[in-house]
C-alpha positions as a Python dict, from the first residue, in 0.01 Angstrom:
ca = {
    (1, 'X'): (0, 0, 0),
    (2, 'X'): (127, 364, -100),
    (3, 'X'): (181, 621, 168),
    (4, 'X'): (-104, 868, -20),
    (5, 'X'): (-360, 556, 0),
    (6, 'X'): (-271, 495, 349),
    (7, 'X'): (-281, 832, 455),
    (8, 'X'): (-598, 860, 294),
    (9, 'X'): (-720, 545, 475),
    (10, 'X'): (-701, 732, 792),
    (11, 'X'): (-817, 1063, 728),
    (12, 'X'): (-1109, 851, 599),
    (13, 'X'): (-1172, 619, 966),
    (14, 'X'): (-1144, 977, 1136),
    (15, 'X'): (-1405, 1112, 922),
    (16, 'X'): (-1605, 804, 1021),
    (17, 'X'): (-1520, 877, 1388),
    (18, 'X'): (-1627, 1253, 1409),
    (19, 'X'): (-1932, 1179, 1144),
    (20, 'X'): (-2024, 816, 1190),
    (21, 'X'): (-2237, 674, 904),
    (22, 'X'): (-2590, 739, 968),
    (23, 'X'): (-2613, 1072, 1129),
    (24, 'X'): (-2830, 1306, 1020),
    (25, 'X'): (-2776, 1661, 865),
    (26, 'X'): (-2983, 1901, 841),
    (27, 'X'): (-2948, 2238, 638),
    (28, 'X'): (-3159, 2541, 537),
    (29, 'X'): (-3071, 2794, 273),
    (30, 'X'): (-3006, 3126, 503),
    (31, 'X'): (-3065, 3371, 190),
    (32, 'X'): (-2996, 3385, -133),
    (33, 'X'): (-2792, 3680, -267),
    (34, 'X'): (-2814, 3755, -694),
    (35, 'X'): (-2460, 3880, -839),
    (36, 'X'): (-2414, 4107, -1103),
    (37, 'X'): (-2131, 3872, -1259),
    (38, 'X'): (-1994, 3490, -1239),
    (39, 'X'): (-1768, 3486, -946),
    (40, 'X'): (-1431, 3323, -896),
    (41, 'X'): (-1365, 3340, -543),
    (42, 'X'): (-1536, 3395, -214),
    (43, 'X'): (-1420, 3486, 133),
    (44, 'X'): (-1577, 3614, 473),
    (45, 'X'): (-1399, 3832, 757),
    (46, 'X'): (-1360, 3597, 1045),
    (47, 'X'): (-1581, 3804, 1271),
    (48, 'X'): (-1840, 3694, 978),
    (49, 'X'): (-1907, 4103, 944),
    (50, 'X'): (-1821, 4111, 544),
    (51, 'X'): (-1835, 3860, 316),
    (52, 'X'): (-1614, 3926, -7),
    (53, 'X'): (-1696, 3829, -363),
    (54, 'X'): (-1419, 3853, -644),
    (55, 'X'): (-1585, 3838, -964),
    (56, 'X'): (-1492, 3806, -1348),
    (57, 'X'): (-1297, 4171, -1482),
    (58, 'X'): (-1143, 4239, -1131),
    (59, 'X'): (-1459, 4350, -970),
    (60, 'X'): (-1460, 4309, -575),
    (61, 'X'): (-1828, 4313, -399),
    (62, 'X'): (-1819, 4379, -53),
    (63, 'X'): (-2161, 4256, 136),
    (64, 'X'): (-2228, 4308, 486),
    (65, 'X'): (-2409, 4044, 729),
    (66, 'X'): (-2754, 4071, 594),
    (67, 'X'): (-2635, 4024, 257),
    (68, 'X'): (-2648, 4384, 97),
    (69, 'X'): (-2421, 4473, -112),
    (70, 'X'): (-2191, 4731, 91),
    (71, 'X'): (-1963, 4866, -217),
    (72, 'X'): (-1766, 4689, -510),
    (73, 'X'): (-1395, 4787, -554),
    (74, 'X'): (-1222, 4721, -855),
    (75, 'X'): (-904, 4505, -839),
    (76, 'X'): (-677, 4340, -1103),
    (77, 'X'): (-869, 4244, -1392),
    (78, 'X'): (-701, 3880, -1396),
    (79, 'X'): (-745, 3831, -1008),
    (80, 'X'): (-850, 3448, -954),
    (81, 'X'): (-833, 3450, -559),
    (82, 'X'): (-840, 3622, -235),
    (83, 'X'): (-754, 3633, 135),
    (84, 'X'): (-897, 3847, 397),
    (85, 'X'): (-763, 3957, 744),
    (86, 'X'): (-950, 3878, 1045),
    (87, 'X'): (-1146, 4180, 1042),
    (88, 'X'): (-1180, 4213, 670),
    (89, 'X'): (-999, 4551, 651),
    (90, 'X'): (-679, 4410, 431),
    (91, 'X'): (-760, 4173, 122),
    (92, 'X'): (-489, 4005, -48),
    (93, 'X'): (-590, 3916, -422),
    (94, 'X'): (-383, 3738, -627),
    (95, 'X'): (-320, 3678, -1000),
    (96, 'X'): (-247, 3332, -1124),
    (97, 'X'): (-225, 3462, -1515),
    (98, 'X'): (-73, 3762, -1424),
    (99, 'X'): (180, 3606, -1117),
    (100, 'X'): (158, 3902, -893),
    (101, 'X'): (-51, 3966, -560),
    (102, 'X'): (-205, 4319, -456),
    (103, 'X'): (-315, 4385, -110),
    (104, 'X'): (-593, 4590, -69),
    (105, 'X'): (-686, 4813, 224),
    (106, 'X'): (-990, 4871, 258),
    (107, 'X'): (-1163, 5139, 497),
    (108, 'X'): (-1515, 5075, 674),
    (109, 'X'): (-1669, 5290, 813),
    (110, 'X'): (-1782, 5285, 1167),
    (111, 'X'): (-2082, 5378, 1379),
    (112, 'X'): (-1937, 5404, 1744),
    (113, 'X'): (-2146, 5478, 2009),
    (114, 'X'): (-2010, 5805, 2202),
    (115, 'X'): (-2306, 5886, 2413),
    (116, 'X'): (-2166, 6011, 2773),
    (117, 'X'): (-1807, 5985, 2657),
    (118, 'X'): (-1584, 6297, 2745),
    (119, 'X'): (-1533, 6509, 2426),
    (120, 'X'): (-1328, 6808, 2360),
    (121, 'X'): (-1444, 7087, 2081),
    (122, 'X'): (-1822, 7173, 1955),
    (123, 'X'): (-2090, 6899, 2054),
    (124, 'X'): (-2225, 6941, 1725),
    (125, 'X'): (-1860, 6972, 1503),
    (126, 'X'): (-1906, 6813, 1141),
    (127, 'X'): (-1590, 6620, 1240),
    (128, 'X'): (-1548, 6389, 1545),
    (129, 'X'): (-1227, 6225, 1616),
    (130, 'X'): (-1272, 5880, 1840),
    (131, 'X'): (-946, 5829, 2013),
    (132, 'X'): (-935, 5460, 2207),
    (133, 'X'): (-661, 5507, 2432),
    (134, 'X'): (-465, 5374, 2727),
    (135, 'X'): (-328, 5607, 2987),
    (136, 'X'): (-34, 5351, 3065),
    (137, 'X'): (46, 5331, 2692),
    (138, 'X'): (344, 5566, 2587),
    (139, 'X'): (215, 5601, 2270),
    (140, 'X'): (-89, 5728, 2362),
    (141, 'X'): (98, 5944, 2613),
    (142, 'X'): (319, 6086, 2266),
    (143, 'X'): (41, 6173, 2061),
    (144, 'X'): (-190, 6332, 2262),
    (145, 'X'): (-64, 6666, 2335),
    (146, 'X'): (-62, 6682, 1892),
    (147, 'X'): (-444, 6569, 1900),
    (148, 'X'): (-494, 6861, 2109),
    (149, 'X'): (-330, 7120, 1873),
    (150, 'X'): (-562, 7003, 1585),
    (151, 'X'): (-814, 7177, 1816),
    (152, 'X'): (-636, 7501, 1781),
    (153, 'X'): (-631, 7466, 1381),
    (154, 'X'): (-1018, 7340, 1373),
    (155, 'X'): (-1182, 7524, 1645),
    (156, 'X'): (-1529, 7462, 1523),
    (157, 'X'): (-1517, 7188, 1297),
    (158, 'X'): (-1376, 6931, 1526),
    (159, 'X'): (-1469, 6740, 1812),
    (160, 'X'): (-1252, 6505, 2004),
    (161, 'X'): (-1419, 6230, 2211),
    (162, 'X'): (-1165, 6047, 2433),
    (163, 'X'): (-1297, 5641, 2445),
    (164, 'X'): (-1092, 5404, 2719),
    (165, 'X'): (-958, 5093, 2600),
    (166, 'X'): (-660, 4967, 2874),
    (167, 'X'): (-470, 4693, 2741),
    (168, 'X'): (-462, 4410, 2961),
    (169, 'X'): (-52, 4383, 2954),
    (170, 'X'): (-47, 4694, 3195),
    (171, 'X'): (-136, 4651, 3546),
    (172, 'X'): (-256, 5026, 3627),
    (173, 'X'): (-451, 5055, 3302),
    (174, 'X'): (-815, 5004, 3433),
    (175, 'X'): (-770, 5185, 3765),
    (176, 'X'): (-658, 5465, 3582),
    (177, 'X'): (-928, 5467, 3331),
    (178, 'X'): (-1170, 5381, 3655),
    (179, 'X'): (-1007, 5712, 3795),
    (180, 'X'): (-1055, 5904, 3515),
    (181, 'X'): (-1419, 5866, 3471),
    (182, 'X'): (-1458, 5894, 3851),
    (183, 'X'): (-1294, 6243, 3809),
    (184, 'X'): (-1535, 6337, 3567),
    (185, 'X'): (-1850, 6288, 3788),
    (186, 'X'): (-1693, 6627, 4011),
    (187, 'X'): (-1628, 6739, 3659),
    (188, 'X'): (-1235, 6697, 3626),
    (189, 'X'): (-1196, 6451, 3339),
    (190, 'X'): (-946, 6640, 3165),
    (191, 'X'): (-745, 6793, 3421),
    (192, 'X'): (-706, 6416, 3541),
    (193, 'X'): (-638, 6319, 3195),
    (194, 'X'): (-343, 6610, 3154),
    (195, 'X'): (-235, 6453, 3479),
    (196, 'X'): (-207, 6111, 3440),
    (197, 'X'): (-37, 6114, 3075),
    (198, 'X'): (270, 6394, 3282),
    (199, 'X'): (262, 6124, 3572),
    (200, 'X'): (664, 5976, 3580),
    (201, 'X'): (553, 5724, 3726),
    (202, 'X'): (222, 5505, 3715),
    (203, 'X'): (35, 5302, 4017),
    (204, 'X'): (-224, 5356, 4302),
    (205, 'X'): (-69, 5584, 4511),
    (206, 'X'): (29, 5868, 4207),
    (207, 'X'): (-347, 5821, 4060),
    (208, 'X'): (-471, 5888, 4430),
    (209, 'X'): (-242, 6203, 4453),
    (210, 'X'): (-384, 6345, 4116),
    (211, 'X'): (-698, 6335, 4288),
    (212, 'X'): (-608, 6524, 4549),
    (213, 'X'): (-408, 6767, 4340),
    (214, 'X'): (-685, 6847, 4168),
    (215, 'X'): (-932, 6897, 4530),
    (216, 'X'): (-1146, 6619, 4419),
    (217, 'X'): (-1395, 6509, 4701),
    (218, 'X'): (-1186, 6137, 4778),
    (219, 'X'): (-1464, 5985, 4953),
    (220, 'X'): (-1663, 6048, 4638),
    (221, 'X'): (-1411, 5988, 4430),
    (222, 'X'): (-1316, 5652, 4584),
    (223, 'X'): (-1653, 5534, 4579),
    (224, 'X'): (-1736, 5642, 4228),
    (225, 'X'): (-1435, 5467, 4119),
    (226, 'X'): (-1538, 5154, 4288),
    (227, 'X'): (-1910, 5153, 4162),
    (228, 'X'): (-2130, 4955, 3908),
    (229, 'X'): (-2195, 5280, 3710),
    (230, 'X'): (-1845, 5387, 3651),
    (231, 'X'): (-1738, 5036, 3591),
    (232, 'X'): (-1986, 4985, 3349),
    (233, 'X'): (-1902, 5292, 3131),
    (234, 'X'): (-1528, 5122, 3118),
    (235, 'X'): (-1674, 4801, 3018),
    (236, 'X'): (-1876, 4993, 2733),
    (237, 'X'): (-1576, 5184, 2598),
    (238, 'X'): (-1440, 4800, 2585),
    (239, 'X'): (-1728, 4660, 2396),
    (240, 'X'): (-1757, 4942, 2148),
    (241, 'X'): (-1373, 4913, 2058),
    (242, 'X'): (-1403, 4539, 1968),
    (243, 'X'): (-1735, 4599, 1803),
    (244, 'X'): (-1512, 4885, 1631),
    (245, 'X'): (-1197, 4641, 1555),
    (246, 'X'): (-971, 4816, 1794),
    (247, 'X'): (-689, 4567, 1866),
    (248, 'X'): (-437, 4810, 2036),
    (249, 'X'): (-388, 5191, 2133),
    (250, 'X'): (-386, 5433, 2022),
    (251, 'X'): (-616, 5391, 1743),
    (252, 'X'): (-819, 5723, 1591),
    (253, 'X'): (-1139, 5693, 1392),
    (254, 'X'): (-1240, 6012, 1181),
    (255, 'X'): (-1619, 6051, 1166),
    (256, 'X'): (-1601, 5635, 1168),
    (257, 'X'): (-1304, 5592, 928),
    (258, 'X'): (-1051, 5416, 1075),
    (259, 'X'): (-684, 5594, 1083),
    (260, 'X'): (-414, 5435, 916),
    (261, 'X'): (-138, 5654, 973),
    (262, 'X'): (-98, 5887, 1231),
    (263, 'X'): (129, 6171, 1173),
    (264, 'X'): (-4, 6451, 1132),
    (265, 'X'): (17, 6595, 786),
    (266, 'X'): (-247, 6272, 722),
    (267, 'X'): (-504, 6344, 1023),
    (268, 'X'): (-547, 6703, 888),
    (269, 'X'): (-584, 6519, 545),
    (270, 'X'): (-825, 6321, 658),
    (271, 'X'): (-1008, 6554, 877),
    (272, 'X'): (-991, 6799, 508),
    (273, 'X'): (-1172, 6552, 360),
    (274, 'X'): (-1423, 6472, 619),
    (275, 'X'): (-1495, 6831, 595),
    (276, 'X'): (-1555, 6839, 245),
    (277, 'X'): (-1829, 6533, 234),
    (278, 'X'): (-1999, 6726, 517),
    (279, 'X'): (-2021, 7005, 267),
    (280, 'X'): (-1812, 7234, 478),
    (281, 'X'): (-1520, 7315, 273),
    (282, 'X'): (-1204, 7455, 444),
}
């Protein structure tokens, strides 16, 4: 016996193990989605969010859960397959006639929730700029003081709503961001904010000495921090980052577009733009 038939011998008695003859299967067709062309490849996002169809001439169809059709893209013309990242936002196609691969970036847009977040700029600004951040992240720590100078350059065309997302890797994360939305409830988010991101030095005993810096009330404080309420607005900045495909901090979305690069020559780009399809030209 060959090593292929042998092989296949027992990839067939697992098969029998898992599946054993005789059980039943049972299957309904979820919905039925027409296509505009014959398609050559098919792929969905593994948080099963967008489903990806390449079809004949290069043309890319991007449909969300229930099936619509989001957008098409155009692609190589000879493209015969694709890939997707977990989250959908990078396609790889590739060309077997024309031996080359193209990756494909591709920008979603967004709806995050920002309802009693803390926000900097014009409650109603044509732009809003989501910022998930970390206070124990020095990254986040860098490029916030720059976020606040697009503030000075769009006075009333940008908002700035500040969205916790602690990464589990550093231990004073979450009491921080706990801390922080305790200080807002006596109306000293941002001062805390300024405070924490200067701090040279991170734990329970510098947080608690911001607090009373800043003449906070620490039996309120202390309690606030410690409540259902307060914890629950953490855990909803959480869940609204993973809904939003935040995997790390700090990541920016620009009225729900997603922010590739950071410097900032491309936010004011970006913001530009967002300006423009709001109709307010700048």
């Amino acid at each position: 016996m060959s090593r292929t038939i042998a092989m296949n011998a027992v990839l067939f008695l697992l098969l029998l193990a898992v599946n054993p003859a005789g059980a039943r299967v049972y299957s309904t067709v979820n919905k039925t989605t027409p296509l505009p062309a014959s398609p050559v490849d098919i792929a969905m996002s593994q948080d099963g969010e967008w489903t990806f169809v390449l079809m004949k001439g290069g043309r890319l169809a991007i449909h969300g859960k229930d099936g619509k059709l989001n957008d098409t893209v155009m692609v190589d013309p000879a493209a015969s397959s694709i890939a997707l990242s977990v989250t959908g936002d990078r396609v790889m196609v590739a060309s077997g006639a024309g031996k080359k691969m193209q990756e494909i970036l591709i920008d979603f847009v967004r709806k995050i929730d920002i309802s009693g977040s803390p926000f900097l700029g014009p409650e109603n600004a044509p732009v809003t700029l989501v910022l998930f951040s970390d206070f124990q992240c020095p990254y986040c720590a860098k490029i916030d003081p720059e976020l606040m100078n697009l503030l000075d350059e769009f006075p009333e065309e940008l908002k700035i709503v500040y969205k916790n997302f602690p990464l589990r890797g550093h231990q004073f994360a979450v009491p921080a961001a706990l801390s922080a939305l305790a200080a807002a409830k006596q109306g000293k988010f941002w001062p805390f904010h300024d405070e924490l991101f200067a701090a040279a030095k991170l734990d329970m005993p510098a947080i608690d000495a911001i607090a009373r810096k800043l003449g906070l009330d620490m039996k309120k404080f202390v309690a606030d921090r410690n409540s259902e309420e307060v914890r629950k607005q953490l855990q909803k900045d959480l869940n609204d980052g993973g809904k939003a495909g935040v995997r790390g901090t700090p990541t920016l979305f620009i009225n729900g577009r997603k922010v590739r690069d950071r410097s900032m020559a491309s936010l004011k780009k970006l913001i530009r733009e967002a300006l423009t399809e709001a109709g307010k030209n700048r």
